[in-house]
C-alpha atoms as a printed R data frame, in Angstrom:
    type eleno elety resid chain resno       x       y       z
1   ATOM     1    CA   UNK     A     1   0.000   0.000   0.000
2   ATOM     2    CA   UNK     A     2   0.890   3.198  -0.661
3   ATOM     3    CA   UNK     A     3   0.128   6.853   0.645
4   ATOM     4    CA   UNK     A     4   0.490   9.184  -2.675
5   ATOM     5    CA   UNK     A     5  -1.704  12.637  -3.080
6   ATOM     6    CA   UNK     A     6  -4.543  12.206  -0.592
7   ATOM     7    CA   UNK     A     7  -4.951   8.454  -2.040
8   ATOM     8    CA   UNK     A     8  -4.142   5.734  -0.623
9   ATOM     9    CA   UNK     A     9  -3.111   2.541  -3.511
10  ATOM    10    CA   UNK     A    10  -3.620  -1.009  -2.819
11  ATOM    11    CA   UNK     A    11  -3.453  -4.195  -4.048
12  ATOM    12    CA   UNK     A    12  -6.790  -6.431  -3.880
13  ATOM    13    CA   UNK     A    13  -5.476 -10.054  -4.445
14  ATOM    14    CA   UNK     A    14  -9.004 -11.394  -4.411
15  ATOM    15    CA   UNK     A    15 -10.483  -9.306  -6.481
16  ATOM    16    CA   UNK     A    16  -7.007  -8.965  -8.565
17  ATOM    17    CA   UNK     A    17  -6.783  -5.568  -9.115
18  ATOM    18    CA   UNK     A    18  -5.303  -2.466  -7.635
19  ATOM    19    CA   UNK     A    19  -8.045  -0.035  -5.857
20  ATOM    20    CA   UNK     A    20  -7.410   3.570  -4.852
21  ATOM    21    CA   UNK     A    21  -8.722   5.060  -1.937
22  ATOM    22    CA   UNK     A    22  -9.421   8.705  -1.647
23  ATOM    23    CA   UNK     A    23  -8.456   9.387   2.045
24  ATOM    24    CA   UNK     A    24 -10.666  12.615   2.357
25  ATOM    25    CA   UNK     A    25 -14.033  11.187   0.617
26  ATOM    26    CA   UNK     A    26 -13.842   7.549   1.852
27  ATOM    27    CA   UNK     A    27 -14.404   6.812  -2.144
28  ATOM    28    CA   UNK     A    28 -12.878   3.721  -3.563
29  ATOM    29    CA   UNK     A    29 -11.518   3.760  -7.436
30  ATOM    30    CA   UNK     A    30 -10.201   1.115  -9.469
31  ATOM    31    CA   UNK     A    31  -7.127   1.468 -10.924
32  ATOM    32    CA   UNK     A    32  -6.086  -1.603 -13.067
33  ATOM    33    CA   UNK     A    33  -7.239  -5.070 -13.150
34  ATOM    34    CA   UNK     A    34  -5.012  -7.947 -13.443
35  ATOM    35    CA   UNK     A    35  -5.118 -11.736 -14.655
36  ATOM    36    CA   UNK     A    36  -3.150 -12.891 -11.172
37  ATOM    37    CA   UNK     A    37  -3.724 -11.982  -7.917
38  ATOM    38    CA   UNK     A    38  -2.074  -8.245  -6.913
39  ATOM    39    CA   UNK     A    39  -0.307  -8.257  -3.221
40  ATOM    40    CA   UNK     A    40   1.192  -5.399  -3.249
41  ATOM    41    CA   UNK     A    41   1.930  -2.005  -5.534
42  ATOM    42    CA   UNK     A    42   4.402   0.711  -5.740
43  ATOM    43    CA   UNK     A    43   4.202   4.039  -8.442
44  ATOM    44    CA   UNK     A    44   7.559   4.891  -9.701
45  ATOM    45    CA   UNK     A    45   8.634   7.351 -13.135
46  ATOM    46    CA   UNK     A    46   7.826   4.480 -15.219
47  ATOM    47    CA   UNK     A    47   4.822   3.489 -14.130
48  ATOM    48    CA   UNK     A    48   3.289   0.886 -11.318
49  ATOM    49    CA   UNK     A    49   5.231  -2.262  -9.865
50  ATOM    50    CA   UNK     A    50   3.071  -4.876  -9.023
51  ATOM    51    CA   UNK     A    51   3.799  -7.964  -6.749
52  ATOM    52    CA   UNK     A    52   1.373 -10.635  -8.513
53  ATOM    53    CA   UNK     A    53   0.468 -14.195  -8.576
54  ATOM    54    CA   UNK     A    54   2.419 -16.120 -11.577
55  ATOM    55    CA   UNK     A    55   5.845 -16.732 -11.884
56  ATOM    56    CA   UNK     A    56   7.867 -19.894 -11.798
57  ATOM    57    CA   UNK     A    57   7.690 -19.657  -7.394
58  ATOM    58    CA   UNK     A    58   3.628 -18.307  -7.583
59  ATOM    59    CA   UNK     A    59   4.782 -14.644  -7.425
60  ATOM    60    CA   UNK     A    60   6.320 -12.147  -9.727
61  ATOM    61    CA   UNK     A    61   7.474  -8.500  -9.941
62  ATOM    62    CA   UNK     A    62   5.439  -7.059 -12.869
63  ATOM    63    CA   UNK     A    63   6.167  -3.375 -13.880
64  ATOM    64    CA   UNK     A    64   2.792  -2.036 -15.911
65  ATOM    65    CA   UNK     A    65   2.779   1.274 -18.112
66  ATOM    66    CA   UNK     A    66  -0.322   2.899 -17.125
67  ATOM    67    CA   UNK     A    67  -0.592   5.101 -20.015
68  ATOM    68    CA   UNK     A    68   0.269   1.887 -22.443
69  ATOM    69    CA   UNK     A    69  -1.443   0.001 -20.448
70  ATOM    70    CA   UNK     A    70   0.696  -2.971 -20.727
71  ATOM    71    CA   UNK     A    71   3.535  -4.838 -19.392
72  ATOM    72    CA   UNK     A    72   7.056  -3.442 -19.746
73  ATOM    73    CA   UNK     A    73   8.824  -5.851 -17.483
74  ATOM    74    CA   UNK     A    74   8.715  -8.712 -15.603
75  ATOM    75    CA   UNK     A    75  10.642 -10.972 -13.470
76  ATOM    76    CA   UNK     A    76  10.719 -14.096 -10.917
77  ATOM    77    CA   UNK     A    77  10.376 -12.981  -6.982
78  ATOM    78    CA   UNK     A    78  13.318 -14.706  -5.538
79  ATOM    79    CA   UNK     A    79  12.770 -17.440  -3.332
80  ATOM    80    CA   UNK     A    80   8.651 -17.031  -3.895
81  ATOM    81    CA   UNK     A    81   8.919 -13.845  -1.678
82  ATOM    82    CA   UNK     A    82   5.905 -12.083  -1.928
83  ATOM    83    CA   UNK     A    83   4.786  -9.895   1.167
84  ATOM    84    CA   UNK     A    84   5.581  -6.479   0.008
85  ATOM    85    CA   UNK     A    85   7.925  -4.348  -2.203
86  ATOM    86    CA   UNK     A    86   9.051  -0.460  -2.153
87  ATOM    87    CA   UNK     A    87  11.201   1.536  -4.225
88  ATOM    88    CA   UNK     A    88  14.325   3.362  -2.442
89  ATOM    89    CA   UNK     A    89  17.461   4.676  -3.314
90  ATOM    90    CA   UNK     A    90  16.921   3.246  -6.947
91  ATOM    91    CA   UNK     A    91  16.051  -0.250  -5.622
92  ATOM    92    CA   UNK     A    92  13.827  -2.876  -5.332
93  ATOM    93    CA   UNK     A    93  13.214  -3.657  -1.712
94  ATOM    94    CA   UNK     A    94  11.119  -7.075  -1.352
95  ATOM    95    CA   UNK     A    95  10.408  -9.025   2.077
96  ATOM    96    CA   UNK     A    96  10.210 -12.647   2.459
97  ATOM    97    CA   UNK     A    97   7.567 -12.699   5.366
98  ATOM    98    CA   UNK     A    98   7.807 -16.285   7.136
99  ATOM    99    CA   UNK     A    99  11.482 -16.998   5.446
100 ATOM   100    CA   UNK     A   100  12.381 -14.046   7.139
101 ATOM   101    CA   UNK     A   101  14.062 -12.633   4.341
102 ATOM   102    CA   UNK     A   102  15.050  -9.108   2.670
103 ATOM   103    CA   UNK     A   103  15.834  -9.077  -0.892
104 ATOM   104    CA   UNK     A   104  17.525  -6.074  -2.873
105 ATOM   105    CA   UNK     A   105  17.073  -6.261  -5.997
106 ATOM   106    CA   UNK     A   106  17.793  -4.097  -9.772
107 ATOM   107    CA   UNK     A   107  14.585  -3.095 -11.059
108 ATOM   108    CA   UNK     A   108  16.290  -3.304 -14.692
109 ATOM   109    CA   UNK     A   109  17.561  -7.307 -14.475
110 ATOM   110    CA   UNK     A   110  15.555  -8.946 -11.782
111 ATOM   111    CA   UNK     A   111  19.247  -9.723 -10.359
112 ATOM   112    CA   UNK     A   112  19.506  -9.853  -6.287
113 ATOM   113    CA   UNK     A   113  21.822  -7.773  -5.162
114 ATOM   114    CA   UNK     A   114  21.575  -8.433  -1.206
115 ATOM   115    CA   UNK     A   115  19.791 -11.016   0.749
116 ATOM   116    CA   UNK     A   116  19.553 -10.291   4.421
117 ATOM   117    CA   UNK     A   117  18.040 -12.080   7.230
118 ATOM   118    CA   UNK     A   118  15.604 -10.230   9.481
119 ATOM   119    CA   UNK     A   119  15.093 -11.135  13.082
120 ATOM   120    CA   UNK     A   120  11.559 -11.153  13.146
121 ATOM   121    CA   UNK     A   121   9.172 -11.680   9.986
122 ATOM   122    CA   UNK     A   122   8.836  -8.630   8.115
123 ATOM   123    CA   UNK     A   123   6.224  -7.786   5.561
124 ATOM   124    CA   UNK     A   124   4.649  -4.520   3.804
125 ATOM   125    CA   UNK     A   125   7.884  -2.035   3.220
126 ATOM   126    CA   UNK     A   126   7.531   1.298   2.319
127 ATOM   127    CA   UNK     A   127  10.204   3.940   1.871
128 ATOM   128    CA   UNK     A   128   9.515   7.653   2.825
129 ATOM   129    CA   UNK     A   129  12.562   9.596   1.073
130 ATOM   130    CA   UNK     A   130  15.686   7.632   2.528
131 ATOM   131    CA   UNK     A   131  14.033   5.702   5.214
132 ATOM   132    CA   UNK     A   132  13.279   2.253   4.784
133 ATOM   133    CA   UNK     A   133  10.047   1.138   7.205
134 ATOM   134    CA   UNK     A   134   8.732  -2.220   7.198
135 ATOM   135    CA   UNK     A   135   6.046  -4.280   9.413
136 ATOM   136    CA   UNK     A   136   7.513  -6.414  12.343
137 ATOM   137    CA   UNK     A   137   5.550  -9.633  12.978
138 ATOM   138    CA   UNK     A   138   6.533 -11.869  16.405
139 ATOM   139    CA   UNK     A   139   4.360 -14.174  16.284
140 ATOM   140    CA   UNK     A   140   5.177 -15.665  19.934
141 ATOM   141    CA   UNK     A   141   7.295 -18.307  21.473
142 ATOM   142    CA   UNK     A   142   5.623 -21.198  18.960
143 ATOM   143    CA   UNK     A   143   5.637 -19.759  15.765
144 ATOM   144    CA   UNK     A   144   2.263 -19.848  13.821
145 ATOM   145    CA   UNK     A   145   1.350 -22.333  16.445
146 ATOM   146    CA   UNK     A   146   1.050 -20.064  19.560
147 ATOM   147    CA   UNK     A   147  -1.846 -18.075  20.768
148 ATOM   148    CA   UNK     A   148  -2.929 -14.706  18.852
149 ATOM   149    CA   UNK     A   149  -2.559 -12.623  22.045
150 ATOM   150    CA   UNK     A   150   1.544 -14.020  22.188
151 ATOM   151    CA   UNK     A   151   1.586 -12.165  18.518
152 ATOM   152    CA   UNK     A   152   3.752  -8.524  18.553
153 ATOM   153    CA   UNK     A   153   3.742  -6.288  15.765
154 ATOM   154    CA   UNK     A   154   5.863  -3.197  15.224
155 ATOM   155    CA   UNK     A   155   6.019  -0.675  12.742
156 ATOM   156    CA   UNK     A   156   9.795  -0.806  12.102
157 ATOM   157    CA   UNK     A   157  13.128   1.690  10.307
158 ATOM   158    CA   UNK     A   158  15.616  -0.581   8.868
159 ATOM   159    CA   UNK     A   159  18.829   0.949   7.683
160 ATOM   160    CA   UNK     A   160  20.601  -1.284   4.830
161 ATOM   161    CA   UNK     A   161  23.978   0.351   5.280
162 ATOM   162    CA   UNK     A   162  23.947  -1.616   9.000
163 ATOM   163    CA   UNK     A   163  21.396  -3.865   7.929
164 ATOM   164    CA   UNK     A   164  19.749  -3.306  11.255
165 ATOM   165    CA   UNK     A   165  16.277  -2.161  13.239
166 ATOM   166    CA   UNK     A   166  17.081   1.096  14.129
167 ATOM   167    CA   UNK     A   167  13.445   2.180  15.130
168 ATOM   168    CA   UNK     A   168  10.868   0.007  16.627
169 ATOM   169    CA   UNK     A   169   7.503   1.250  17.129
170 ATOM   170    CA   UNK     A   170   4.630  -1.206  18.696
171 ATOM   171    CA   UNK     A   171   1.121  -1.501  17.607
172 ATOM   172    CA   UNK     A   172  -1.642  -2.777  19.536
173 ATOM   173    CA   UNK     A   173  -3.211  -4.426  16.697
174 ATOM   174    CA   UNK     A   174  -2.510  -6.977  13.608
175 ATOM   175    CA   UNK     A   175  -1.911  -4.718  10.551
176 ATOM   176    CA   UNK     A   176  -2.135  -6.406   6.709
177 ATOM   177    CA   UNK     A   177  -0.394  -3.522   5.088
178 ATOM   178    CA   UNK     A   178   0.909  -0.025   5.805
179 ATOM   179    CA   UNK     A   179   2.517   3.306   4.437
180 ATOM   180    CA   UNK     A   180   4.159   6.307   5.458
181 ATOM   181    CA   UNK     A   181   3.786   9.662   4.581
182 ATOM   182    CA   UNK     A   182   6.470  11.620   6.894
183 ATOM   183    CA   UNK     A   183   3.910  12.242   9.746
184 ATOM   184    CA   UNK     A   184   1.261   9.370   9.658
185 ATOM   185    CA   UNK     A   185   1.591   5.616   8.968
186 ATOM   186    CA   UNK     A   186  -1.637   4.587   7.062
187 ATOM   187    CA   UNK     A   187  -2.412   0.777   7.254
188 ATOM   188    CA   UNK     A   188  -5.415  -1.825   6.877
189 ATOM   189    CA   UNK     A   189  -6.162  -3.887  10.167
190 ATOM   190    CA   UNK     A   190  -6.518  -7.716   9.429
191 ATOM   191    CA   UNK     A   191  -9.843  -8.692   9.455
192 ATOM   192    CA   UNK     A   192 -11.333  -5.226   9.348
193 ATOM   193    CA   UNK     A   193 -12.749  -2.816   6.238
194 ATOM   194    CA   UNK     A   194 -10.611   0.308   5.479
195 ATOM   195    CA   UNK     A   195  -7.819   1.902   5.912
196 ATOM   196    CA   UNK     A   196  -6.941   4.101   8.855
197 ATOM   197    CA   UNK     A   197  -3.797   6.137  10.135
198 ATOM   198    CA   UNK     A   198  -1.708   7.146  13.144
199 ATOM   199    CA   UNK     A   199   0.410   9.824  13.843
200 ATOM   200    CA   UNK     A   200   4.085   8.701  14.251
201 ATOM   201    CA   UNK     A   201   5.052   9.300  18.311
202 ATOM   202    CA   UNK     A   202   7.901  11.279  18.920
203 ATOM   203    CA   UNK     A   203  11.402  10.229  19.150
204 ATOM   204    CA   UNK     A   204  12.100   8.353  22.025
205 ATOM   205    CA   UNK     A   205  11.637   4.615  20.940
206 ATOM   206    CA   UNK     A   206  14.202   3.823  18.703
207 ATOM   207    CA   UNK     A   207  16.810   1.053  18.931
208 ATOM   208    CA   UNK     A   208  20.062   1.581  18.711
């Protein structure tokens, strides 16, 4: 999901297309319909990465021309990864949620330039100029197989250059997606309708 111009742009896997939603009128638009699934978006110059179904793994990185209105690239996700994808620095940013994986990769080639290993599962990134945020997900002491009160989620800074958390910021709910603007993180809560926002807190819980 991304925040962009009072609209917030999401992926509808279902329903395989991407929806925007107008975040003053409540109004829902679509924007493009796809023949796969669509799990996450991301604008850039060219037009509108998609993170579909397809591919030789059951997910791809698709980049569609919006004015064309066609496909001008495509490539494999690495690994199957699948639960989110920004744009910083130039870069393709793309999580591996229960791998616990980060993948950098050239949005020209498809190649991987980085894989890192993330300490908790990580899912939904979005980059806000040159910050990197991401969701935390800790499930609790049994994996997928503990109670849903154990879970912890954060909204989370990673810096690549120490390919670290450097800002940790808890939520007290489950959240499927999110974006940042600068001042608010907007985000869909699991099982609910919507999208909604909070204003980030001040300094004072990062991690060094």
């Amino acid at each position: 999901m991304l925040e962009i111009k009072n609209f917030s742009i999401a992926g509808a896997p279902e329903e395989r297309l991407v929806a925007a939603w107008n975040t003053k009128t409540g109004e829902v638009e679509k924007t493009l319909a796809y023949q796969h699934e669509v799990w996450d978006v991301c604008p850039n110059d060219d037009g509108l990465w998609i993170v579909s179904g397809g591919g030789s793994l059951g997910r791809q990185l698709v980049l569609w021309s919006l004015e064309e209105k066609r496909e001008i690239r495509k490539f494999n996700c690495p690994d199957g990864a699948g639960a989110g994808m920004t744009l910083l620095d130039g870069k393709i940013w793309l999580t591996h949620r229960h791998n616990r994986k980060l993948f950098c990769l050239d949005p020209g080639s498809g190649k991987v330039n980085w894989v890192i290993r993330t300490e908790n599962e990580s899912f939904s990134p979005a980059a806000y100029r040159n910050e990197l945020w991401l969701i935390e997900a800790d499930p609790g002491p049994l994996g997928h197989w503990s109670e849903s009160e154990q879970g912890k989620y954060f909204f989370s800074r990673y810096d690549p250059a120490r390919e670290k958390i450097v800002e940790r910021l808890p939520v007290a709910f489950a959240p499927s997606c999110m974006a940042y603007d600068g001042a608010r993180f907007w985000y869909a809560e699991r099982g609910k309708k919507g999208f909604t926002s909070t204003k980030r807190p001040n300094a004072g819980a990062a991690e060094r």
